[in-house]
N, C-alpha and C positions, 0 to 999 in steps of 0.2 A: 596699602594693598594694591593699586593705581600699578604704582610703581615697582612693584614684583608683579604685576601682570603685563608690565613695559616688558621690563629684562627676559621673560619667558618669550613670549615675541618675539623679541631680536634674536634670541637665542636658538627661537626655531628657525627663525629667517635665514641664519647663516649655515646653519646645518643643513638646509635643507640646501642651499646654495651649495654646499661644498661639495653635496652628491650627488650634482646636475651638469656635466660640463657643456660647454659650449661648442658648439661647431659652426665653422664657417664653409657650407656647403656650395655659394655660392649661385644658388639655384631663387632667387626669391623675385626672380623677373618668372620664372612660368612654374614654381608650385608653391602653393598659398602657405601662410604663417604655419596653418594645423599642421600641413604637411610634412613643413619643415621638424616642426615640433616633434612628430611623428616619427622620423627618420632619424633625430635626433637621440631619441630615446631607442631606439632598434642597435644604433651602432653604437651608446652607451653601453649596451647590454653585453651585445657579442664581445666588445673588447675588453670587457670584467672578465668574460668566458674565457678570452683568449688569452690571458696575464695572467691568470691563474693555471691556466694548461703550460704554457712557457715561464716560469718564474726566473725572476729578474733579471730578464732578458729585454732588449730596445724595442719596443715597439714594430717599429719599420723591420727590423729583423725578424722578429714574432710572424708578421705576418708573410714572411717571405719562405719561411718556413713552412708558415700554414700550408698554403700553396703546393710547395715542393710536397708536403706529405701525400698530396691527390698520386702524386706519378712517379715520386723517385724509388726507385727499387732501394727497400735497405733501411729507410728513415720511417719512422715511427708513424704510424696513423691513427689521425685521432681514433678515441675509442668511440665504440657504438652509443653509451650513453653522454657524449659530449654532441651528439646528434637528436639521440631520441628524448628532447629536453621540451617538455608543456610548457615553459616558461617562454622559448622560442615560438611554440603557436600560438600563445595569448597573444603575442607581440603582430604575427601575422593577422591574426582575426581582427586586435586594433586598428590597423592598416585596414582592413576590409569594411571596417565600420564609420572610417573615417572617410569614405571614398579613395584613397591613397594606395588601396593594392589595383587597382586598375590602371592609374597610369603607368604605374611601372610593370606587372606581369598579364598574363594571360594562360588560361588552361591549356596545358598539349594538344589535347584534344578536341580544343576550341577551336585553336591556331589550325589545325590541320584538316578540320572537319569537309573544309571547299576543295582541299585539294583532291582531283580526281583523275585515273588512269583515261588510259584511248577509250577503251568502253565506257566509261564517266562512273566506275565503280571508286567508292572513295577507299585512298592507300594512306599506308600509315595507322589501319583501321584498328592499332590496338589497344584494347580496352584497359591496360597499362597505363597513356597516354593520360584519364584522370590523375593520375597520381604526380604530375609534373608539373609546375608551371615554369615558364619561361617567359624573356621580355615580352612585352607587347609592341610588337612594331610598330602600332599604331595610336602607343599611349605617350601623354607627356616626357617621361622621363626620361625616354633613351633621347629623345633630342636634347632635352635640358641639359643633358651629359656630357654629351659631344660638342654643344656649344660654350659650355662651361669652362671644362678640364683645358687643361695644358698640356695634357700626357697623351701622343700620339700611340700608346700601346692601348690606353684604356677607349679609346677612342677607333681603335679595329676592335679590341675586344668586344665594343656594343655591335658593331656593325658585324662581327662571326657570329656572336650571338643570335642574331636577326635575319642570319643568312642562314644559318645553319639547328634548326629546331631541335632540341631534343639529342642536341652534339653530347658526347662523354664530361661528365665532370673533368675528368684524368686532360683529356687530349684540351680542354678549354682551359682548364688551371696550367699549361705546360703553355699554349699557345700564350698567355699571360704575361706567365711569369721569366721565361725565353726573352720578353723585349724590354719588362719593366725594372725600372734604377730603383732604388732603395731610396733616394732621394725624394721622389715621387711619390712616395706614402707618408710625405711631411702635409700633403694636402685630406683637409677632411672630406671632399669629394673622391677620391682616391680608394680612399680605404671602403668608404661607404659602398661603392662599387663591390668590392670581395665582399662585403658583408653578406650585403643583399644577394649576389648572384654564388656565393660559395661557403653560405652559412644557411643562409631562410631557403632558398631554393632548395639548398640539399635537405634542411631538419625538414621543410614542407615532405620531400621524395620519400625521406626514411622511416617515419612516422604513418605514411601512411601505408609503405610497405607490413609494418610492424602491428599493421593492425589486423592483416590477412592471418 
């Protein structure tokens, strides 16, 4: 009996292995193990998402296409329920419960709430602006990024991002994907980047559009 409760064991152990991969993010000098784990499991997700939307197709090409779908006139866009997916906001609320969506996003309307015209009325004031998040300029992650990565695209892409609030998905997926090699999405901080800023950010936007 021992010994059929061994085998059972091993037998979950490897399975469960098998449907876990690993990512070498590169990031474990400024966000902690949970984190890692965290992000880990968000860009497990989206790329199950995405290889079954592109079937057998390369990876690195899958997502260069992703990309291209925001703004090419012609080419296929993902559909509305490859967005409006609960399984995507579990994954966000994870992130919220873990401390982990605060270093990387912040509310629209959090972000813009200081800024204020010549009269000191605050602009930008629209109540829209809940429904967005975007980096946090002043959260761990966009430096983590930037000191991390290799890829001087992904590395303006944080910093337009930070300059530019609430910029178009369309004109930020083109600004991207314009300077980025295919090469460049052999790194798993790379990808993770589109995850999080061209996946959660938009199922965050459409989800809560969809709820009006």
């Amino acid at each position: 009996m021992k010994k059929v409760f061994f085998l059972l064991f091993i037998s979950s152990f490897f399975c469960h292995s098998q449907t876990n991969k690993k990512f070498d993010f590169e990031l474990d000098n400024c966000l902690s193990a949970l984190d890692i784990n965290e992000l880990s499991h968000a860009l497990e997700y989206f790329e199950n998402e995405l290889q079954q939307r592109y079937k057998n197709e390369n990876l690195n090409t899958v997502y260069l296409k992703y990309l291209e779908s925001f703004y090419v006139p012609g080419e296929e866009n993902p559909e509305l329920e490859f967005f409006l997916n609960k399984d995507a906001l579990k994954i966000i609320e994870r992130l919220k419960s873990n401390n982990t969506f605060d270093k990387i996003w912040i509310s629209l309307s959090e972000a813009v709430s200081l800024v204020r015209d010549d009269n000191g009325d605050p602009i930008l004031n629209d109540p829209d602006n809940d429904k967005f998040i975007i980096i946090n300029k002043n959260g761990v992650y966009q430096e983590c990024v930037r000191s991390s990565t290799n890829s001087s695209i992904i590395k303006l892409y944080i910093q337009f991002e930070m300059d530019n609030p609430g910029m178009s998905f369309t004109l930020s997926a083109r600004f991207l994907r314009r300077g980025l090699k295919e090469k460049e999405l052999d790194s798993d901080l790379n990808r993770l980047v589109i995850a999080l800023g061209f996946y959660y950010e938009y199922s965050y936007m459409m989800n809560n559009y969809n709820e009006d």
